[in-house]
Kinemage of the C-alpha trace (Angstrom):
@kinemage 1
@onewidth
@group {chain A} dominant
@subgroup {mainchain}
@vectorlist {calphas} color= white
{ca unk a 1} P 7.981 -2.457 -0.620
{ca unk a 2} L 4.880 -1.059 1.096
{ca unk a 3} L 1.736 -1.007 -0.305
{ca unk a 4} L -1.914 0.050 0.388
{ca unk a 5} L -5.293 -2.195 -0.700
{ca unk a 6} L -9.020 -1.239 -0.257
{ca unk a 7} L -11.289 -4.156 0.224
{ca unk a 8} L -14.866 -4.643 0.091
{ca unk a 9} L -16.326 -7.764 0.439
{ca unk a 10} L -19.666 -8.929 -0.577
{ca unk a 11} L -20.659 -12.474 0.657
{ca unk a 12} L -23.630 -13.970 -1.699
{ca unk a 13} L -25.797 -15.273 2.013
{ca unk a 14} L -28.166 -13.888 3.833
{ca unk a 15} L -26.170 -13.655 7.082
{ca unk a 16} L -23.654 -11.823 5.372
{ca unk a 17} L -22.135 -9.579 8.001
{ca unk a 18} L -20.999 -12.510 10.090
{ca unk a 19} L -18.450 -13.364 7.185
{ca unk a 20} L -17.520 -9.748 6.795
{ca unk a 21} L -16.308 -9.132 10.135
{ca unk a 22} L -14.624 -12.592 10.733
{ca unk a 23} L -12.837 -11.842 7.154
{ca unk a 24} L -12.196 -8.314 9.439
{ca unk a 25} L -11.072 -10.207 12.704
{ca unk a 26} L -8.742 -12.576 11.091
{ca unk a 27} L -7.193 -9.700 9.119
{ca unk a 28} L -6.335 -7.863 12.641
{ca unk a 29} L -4.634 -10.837 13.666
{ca unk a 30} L -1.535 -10.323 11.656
{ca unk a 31} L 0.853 -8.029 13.678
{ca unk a 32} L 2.336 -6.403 11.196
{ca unk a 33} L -0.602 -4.954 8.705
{ca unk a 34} L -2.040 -1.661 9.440
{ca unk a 35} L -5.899 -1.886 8.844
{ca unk a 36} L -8.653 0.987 8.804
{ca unk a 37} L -12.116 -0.515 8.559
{ca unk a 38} L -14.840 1.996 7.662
{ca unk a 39} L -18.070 1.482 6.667
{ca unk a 40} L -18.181 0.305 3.138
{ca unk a 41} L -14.275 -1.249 3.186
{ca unk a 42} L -11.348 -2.003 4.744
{ca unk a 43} L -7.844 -0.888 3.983
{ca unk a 44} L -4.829 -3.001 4.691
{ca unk a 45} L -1.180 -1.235 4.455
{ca unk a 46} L 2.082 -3.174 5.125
{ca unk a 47} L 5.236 -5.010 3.059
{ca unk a 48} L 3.617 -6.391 -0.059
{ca unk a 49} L 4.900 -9.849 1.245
{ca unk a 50} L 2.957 -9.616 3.943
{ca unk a 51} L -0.203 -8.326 2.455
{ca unk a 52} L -0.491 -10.813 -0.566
{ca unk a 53} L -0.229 -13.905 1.922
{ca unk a 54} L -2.638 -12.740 4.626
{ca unk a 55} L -4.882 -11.941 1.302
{ca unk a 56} L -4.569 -15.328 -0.264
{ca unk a 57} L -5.064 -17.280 3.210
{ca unk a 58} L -7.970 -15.379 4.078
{ca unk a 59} L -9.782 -14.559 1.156
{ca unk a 60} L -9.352 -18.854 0.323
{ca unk a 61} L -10.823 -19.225 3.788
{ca unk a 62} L -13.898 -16.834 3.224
{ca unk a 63} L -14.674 -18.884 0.032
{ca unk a 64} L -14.275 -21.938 1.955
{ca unk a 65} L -16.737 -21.111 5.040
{ca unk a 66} L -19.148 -18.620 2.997
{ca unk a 67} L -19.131 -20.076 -0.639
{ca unk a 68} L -19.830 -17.679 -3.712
{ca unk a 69} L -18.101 -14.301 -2.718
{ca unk a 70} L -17.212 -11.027 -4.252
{ca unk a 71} L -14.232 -9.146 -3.107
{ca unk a 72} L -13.510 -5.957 -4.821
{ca unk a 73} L -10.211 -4.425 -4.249
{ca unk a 74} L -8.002 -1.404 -5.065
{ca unk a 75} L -3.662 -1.673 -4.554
{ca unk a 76} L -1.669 1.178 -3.968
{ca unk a 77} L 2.018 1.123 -4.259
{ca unk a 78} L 2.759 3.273 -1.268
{ca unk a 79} L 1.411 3.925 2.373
{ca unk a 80} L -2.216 5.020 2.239
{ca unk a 81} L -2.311 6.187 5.867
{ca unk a 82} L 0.948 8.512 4.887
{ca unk a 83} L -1.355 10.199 2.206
């Protein structure tokens, strides 16, 4: 099943945009997810398998390296980039 989720992410530092775009970077290292980053979010389309497991390992390691975090997110069953 393919699906479609819009992510913002909004670290509670002061250096903030160094944990946004590794949290980027480490998403565009999994093969098989689409990803459109824009300026307020990313968006992340692939098999729902894959999607929930990059999310949990990555989001976990943002909490880990940055601390408190806020990631706001949108799912879409469906392709977003098809729309």
């Amino acid at each position: 099943m393919i699906i479609s989720v819009e992510i913002s992410l909004y670290p509670l530092r002061t250096e903030y945009l160094r944990y946004i775009q590794d949290f980027i970077e480490r998403l565009q290292s999994y093969p098989n997810l689409h990803l459109r980053v824009d300026e307020t979010s990313t968006f992340i389309t692939g098999e729902s398998e894959l999607v929930w497991d990059a999310l949990k390992k990555e989001t976990t390691q943002t909490w880990e390296e940055a601390g408190q975090s806020v990631f706001v997110m949108k799912w879409l069953l469906g392709d977003l980039k098809a729309n």
